[in-house]
DSSP file (Angstrom, degrees, kcal/mol; ACC not computed):
  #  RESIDUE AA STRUCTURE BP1 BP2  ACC     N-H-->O    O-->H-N    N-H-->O    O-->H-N    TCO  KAPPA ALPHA  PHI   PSI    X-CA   Y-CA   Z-CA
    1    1 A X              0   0    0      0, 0.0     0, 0.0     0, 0.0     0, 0.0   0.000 360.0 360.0 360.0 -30.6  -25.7  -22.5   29.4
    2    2 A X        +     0   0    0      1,-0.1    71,-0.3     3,-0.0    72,-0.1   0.574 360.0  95.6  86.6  -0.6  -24.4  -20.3   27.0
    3    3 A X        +     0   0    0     69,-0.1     2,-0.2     2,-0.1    -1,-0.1  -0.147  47.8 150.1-147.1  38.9  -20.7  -20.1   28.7
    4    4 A X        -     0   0    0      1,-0.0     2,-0.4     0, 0.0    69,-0.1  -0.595  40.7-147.4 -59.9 125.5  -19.3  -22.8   26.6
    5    5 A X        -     0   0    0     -2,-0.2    69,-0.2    69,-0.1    -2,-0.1  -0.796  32.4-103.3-102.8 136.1  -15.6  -22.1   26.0
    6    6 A X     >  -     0   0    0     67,-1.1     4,-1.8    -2,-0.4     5,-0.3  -0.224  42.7 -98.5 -57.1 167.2  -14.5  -23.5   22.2
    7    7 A X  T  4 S+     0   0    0     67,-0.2     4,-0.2     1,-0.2    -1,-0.1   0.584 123.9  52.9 -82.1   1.9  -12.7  -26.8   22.5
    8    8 A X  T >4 S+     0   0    0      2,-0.1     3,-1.9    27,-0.1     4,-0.4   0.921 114.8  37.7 -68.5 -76.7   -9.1  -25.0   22.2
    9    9 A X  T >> S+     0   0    0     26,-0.2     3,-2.9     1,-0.2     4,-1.8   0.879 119.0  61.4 -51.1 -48.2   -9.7  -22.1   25.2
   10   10 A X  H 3X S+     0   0    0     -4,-1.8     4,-0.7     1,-0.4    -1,-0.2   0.644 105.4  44.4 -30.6 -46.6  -11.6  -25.4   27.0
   11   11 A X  H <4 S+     0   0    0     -3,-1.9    -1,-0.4    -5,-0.3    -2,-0.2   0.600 112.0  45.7 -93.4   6.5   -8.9  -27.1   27.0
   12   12 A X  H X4 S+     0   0    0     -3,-2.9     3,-0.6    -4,-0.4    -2,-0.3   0.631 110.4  55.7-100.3 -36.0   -6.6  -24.7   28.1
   13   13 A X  H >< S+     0   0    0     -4,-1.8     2,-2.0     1,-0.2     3,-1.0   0.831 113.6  42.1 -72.0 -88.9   -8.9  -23.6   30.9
   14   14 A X  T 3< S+     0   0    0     -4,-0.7    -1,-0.2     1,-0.2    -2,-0.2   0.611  87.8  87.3 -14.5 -19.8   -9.1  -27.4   32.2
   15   15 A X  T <  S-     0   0    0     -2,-2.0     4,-0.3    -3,-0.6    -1,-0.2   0.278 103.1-101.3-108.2  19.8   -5.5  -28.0   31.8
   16   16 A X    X   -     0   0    0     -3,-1.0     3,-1.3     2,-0.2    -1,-0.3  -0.107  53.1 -48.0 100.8 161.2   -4.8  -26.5   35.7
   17   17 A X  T 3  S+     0   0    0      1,-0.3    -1,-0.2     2,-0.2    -3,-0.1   0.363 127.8  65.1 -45.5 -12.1   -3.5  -23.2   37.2
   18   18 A X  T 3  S+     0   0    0     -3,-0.2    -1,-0.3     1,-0.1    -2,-0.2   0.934  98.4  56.8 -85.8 -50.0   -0.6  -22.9   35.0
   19   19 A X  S <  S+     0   0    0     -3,-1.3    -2,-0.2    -4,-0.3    -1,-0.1   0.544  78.2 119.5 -42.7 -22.8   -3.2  -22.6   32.0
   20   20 A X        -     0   0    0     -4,-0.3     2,-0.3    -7,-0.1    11,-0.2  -0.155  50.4-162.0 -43.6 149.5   -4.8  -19.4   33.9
   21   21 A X  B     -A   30   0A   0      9,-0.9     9,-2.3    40,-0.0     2,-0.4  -0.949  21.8-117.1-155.6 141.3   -4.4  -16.3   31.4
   22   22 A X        -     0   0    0     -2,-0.3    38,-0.4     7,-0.2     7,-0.3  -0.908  33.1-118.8-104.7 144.4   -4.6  -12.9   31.8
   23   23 A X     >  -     0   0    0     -2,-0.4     4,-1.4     5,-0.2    38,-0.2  -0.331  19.4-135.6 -91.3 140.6   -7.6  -11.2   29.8
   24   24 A X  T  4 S+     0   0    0     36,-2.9    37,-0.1     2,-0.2    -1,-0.1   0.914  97.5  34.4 -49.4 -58.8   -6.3   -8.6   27.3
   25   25 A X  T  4 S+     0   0    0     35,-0.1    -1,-0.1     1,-0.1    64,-0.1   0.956 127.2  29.7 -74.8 -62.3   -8.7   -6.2   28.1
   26   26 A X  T  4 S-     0   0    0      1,-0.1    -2,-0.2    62,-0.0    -1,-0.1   0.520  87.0-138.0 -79.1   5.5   -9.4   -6.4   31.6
   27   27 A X     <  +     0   0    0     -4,-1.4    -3,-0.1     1,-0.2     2,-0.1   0.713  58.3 132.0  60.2  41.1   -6.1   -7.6   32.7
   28   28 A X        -     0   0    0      2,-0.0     2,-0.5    34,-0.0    -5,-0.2  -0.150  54.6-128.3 -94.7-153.6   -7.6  -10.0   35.1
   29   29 A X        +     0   0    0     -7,-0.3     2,-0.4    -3,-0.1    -7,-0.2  -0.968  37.0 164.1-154.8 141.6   -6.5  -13.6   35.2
   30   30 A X  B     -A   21   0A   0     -9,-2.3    -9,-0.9    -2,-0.5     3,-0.3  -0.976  49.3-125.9-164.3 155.9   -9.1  -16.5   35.0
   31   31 A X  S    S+     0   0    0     -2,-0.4     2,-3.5     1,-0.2    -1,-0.1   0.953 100.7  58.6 -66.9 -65.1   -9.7  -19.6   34.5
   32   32 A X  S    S+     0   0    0    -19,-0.1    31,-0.8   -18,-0.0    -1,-0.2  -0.342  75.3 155.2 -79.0  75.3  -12.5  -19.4   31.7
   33   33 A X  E     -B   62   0B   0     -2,-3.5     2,-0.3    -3,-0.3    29,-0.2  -0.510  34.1-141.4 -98.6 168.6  -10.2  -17.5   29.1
   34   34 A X  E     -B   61   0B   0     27,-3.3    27,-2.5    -2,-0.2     2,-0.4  -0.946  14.6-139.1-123.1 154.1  -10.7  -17.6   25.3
   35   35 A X  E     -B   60   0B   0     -2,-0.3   -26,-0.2    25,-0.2    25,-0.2  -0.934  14.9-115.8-128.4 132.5   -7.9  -17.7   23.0
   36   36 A X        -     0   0    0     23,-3.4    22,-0.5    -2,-0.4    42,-0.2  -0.372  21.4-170.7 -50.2 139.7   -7.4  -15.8   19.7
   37   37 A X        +     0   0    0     40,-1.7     2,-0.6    20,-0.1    41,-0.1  -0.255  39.7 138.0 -91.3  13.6   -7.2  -18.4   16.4
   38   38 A X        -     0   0    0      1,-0.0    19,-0.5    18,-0.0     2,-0.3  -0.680  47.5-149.8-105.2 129.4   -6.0  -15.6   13.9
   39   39 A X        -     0   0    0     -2,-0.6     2,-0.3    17,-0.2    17,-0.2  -0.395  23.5-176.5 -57.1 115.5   -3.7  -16.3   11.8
   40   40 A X  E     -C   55   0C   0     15,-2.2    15,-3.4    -2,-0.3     2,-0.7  -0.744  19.0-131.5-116.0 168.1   -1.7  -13.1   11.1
   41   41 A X  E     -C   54   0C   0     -2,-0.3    13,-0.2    13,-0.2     2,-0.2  -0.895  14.1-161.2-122.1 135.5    1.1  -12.3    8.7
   42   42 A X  E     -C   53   0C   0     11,-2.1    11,-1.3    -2,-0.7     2,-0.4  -0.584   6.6-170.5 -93.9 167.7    4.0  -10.6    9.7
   43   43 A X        +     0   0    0     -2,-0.2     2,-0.2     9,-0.2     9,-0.2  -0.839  15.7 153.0-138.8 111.9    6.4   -8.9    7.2
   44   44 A X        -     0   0    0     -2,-0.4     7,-2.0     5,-0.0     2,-0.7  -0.852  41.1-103.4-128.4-168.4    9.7   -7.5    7.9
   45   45 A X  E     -D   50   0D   0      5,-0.2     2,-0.6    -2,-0.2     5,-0.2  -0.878  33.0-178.4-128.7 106.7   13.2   -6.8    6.0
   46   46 A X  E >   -D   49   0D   0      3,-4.1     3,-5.6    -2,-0.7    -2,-0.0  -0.835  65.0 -21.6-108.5 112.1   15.4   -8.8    6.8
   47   47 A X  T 3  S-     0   0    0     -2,-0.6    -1,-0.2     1,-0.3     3,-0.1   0.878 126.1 -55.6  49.4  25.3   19.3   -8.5    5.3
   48   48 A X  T 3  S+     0   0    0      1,-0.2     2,-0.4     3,-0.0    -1,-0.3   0.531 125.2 111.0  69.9   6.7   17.6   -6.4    2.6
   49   49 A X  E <  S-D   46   0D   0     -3,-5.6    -3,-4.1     0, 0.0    -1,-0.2  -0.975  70.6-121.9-134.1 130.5   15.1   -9.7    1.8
   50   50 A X  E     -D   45   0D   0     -2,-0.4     2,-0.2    -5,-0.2    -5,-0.2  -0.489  30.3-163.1 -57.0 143.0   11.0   -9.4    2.8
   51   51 A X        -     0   0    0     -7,-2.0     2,-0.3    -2,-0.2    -1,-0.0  -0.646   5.5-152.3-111.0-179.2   10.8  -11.9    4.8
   52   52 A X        +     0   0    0     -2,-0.2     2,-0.3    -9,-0.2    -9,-0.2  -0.925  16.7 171.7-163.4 135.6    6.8  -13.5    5.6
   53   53 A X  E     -C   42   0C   0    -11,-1.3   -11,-2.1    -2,-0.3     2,-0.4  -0.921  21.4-151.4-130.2 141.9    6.0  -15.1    8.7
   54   54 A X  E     -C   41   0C   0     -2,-0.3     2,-0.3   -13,-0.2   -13,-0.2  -0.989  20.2-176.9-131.7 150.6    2.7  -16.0    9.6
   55   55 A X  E     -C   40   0C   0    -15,-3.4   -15,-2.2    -2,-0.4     3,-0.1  -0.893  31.9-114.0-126.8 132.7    2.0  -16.2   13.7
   56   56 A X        -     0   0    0     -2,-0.3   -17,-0.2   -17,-0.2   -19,-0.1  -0.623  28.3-141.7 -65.6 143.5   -1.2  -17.3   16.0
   57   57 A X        -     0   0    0    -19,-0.5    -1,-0.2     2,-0.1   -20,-0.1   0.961  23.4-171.4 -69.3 -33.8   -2.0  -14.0   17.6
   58   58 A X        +     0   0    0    -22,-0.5     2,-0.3     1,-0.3   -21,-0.1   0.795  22.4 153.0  52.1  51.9   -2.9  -15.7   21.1
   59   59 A X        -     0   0    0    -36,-0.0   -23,-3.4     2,-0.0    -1,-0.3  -0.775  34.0-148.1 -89.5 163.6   -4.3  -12.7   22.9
   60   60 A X  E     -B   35   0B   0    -38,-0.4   -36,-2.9    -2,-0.3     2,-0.5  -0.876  17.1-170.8-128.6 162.3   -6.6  -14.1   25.3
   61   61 A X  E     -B   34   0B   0    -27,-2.5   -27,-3.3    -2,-0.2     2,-0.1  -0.953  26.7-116.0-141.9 148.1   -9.9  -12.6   26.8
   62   62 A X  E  >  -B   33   0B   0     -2,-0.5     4,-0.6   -29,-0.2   -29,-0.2  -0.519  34.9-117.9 -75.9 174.6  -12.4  -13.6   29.7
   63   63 A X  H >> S+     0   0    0    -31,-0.8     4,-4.0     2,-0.2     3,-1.1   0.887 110.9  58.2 -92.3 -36.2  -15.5  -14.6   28.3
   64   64 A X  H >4 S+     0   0    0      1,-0.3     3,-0.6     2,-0.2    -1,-0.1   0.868 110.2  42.1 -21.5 -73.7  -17.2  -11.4   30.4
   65   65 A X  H 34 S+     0   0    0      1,-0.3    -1,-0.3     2,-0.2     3,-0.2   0.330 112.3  60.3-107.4  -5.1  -15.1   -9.0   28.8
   66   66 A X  H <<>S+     0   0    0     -3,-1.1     5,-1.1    -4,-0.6    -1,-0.3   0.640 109.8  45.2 -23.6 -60.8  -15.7  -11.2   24.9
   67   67 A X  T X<5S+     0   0    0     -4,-4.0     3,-1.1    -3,-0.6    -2,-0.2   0.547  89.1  74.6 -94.1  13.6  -19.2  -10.6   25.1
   68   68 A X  T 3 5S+     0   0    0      1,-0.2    -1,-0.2    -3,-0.2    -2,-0.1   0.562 107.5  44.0 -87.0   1.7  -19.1   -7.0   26.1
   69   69 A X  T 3 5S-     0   0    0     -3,-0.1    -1,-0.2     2,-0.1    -2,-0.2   0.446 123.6-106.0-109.9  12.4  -18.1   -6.6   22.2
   70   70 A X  T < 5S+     0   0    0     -3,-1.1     2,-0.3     1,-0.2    -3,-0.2   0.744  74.7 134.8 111.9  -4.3  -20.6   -9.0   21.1
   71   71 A X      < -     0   0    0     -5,-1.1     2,-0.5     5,-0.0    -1,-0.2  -0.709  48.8-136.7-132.0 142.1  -18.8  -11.8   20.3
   72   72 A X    >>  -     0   0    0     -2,-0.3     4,-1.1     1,-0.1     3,-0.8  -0.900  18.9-142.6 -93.5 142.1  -20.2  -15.8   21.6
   73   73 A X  T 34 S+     0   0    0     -2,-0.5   -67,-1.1   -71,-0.3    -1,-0.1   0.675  91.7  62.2 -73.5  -9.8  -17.3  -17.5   22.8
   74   74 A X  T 34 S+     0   0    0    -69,-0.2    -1,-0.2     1,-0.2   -67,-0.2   0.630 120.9  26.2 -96.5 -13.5  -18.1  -21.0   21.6
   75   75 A X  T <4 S+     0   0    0     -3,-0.8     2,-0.4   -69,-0.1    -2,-0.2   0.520  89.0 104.9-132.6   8.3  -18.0  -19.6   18.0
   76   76 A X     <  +     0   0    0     -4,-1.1   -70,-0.2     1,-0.1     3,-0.1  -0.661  28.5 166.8 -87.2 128.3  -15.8  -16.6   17.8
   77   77 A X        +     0   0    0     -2,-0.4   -40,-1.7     1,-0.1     2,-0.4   0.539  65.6  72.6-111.0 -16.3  -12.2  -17.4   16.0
   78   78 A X  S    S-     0   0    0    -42,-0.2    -1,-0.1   -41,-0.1   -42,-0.0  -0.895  77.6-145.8-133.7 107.3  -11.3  -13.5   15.5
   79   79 A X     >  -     0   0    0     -2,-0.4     4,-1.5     1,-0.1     6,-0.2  -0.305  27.7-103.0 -81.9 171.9  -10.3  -11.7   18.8
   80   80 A X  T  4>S+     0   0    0      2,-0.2     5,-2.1     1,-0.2     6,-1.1   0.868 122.4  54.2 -41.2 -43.2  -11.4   -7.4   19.4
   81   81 A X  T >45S+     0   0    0      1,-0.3     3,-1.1     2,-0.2    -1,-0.2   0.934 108.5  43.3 -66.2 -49.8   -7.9   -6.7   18.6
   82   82 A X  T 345S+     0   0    0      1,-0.3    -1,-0.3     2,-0.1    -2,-0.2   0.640 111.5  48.0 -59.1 -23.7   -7.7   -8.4   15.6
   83   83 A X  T 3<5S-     0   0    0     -4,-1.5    -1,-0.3    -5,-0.0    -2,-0.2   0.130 116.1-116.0-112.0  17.5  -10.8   -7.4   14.1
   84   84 A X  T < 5S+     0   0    0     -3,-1.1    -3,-0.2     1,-0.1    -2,-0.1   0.829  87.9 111.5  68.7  17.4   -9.6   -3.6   15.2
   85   85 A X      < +     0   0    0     -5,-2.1    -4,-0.2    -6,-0.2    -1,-0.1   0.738  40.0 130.3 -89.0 -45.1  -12.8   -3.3   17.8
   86   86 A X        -     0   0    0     -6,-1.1    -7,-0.0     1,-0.1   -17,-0.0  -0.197  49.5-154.6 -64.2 120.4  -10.8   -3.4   21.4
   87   87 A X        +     0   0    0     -2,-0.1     5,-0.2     4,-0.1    -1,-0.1   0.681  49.9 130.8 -65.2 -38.0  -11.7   -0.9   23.6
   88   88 A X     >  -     0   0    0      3,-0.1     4,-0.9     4,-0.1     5,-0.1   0.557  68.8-121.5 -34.3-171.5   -8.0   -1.1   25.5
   89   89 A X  H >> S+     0   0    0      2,-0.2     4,-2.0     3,-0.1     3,-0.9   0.956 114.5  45.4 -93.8 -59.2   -5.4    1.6   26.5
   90   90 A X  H 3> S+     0   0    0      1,-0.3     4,-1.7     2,-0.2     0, 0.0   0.928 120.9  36.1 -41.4 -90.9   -2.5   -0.4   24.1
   91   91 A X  H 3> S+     0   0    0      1,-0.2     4,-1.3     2,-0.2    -1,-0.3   0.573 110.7  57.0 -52.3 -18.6   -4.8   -1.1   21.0
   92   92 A X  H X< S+     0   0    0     -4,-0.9     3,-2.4    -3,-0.9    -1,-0.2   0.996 117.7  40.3 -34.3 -81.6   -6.8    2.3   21.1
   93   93 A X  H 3< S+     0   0    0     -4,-2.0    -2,-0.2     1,-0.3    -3,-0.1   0.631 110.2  59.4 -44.2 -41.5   -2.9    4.0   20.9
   94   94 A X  H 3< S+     0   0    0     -4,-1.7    -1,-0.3    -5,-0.2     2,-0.3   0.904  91.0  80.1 -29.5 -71.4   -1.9    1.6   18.6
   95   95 A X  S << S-     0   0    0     -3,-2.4     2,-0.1    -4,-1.3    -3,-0.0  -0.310  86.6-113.8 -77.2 145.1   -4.8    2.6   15.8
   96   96 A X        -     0   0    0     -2,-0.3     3,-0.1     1,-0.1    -1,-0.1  -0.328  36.4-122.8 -71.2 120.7   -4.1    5.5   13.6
   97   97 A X    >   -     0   0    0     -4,-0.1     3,-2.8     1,-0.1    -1,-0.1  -0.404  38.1 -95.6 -69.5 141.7   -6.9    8.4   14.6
   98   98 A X  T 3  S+     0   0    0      1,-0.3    -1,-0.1    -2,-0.1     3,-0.1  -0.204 105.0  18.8 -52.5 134.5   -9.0    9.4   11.7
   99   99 A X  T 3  S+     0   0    0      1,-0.2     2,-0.4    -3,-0.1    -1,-0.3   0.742  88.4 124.2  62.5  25.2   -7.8   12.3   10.1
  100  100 A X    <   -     0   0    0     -3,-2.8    -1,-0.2     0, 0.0     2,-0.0  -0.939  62.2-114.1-124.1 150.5   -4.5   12.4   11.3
  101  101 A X        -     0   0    0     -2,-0.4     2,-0.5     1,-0.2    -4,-0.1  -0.418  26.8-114.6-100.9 178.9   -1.8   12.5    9.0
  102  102 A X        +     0   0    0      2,-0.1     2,-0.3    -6,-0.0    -1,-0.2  -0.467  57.1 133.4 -99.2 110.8    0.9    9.6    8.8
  103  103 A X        -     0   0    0     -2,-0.5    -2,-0.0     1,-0.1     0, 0.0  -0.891  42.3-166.2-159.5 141.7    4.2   10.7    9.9
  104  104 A X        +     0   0    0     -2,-0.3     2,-0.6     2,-0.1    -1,-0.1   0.222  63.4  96.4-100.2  19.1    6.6    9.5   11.9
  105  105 A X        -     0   0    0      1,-0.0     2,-0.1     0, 0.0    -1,-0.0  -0.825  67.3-125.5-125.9 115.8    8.7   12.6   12.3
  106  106 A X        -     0   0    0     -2,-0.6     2,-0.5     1,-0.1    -2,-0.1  -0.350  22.5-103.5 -87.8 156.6    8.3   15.0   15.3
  107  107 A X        -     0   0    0     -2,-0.1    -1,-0.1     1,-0.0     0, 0.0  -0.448  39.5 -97.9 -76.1 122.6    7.7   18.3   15.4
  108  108 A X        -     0   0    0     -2,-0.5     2,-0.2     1,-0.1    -1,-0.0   0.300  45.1-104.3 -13.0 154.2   10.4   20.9   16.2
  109  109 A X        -     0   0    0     -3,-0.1     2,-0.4     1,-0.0    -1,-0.1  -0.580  29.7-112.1 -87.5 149.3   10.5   22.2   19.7
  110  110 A X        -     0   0    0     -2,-0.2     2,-0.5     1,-0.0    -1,-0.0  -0.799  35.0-132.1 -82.8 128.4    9.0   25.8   20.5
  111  111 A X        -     0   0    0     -2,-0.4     3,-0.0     1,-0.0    -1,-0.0  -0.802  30.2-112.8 -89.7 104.2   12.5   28.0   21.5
  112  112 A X        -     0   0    0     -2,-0.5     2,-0.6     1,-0.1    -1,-0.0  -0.222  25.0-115.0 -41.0 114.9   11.5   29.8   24.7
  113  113 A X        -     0   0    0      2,-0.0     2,-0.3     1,-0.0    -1,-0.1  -0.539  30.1-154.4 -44.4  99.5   11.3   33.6   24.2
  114  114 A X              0   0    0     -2,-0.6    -3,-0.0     1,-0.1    -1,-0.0  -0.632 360.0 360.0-106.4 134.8   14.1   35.0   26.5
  115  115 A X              0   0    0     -2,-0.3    -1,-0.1     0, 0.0    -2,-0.0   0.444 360.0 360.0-115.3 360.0   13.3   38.8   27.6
C-alpha cells in the first residue's frame, strides 16, 4: 500500500483523537501523522557550566506533506527540519542565508534629513 506509518507514528495514530497532530509543515491536523526519532543535543550555559541535554525532536508531519521531500514514511527516522530540507515559513527564517554575514547586532537607524 505503501502508506505504512512506522510502528511509533502507528501507534500514535491508532491511539484516538487525542493522538491527532498537527503536521509541521502544512499545519493541518491528521490522523496518519509521522513523528520525528532524532535525537538532538542541546547545549546551553548554565550558572557559568555547559550544560548537555539531549531531546527527541517530535516534530510531526502528515505522510502527504513527508513525501513531497522524498522521504517513505515507514522507513524515515530524520524529519525535513532536522536534516535542514523543510520548506516552512519558521525553518526557512530560522536557517542562516548563504552569504550573509553572522551578526547579531543591528544596524544604526538612518536620521531623517530635516530641511
Amino acid at each position: 500500500d505503501g502508506g505504512a506509518l512506522p510502528e511509533g507514528a502507528a501507534a500514535e495514530a491508532a491511539a484516538g483523537p487525542e493522538a491527532r497532530r498537527w503536521c509541521h509543515l502544512c499545519r493541518h491536523k491528521t490522523d496518519a501523522s509521522w513523528v520525528c526519532q532524532n535525537q538532538m543535543t542541546i547545549s546551553a550555559v548554565r550558572q557559568g557550566v555547559l550544560v548537555e541535554a539531549t531531546e527527541r525532536c517530535r516534530r510531526a508531519f502528515c505522510v502527504k506533506c513527508l513525501r513531497k521531500f522524498g522521504m517513505d514514511p515507514a522507513v524515515a527516522t530524520i524529519c525535513p527540519s532536522c536534516t535542514s530540507v523543510c520548506t516552512c515559513r519558521s525553518c526557512v527564517r530560522s536557517r542562516p542565508r548563504p552569504g550573509a554575514r553572522e551578526t547579531t547586532a543591528r544596524p544604526a537607524p538612518i536620521a531623517a534629513a530635516t530641511a
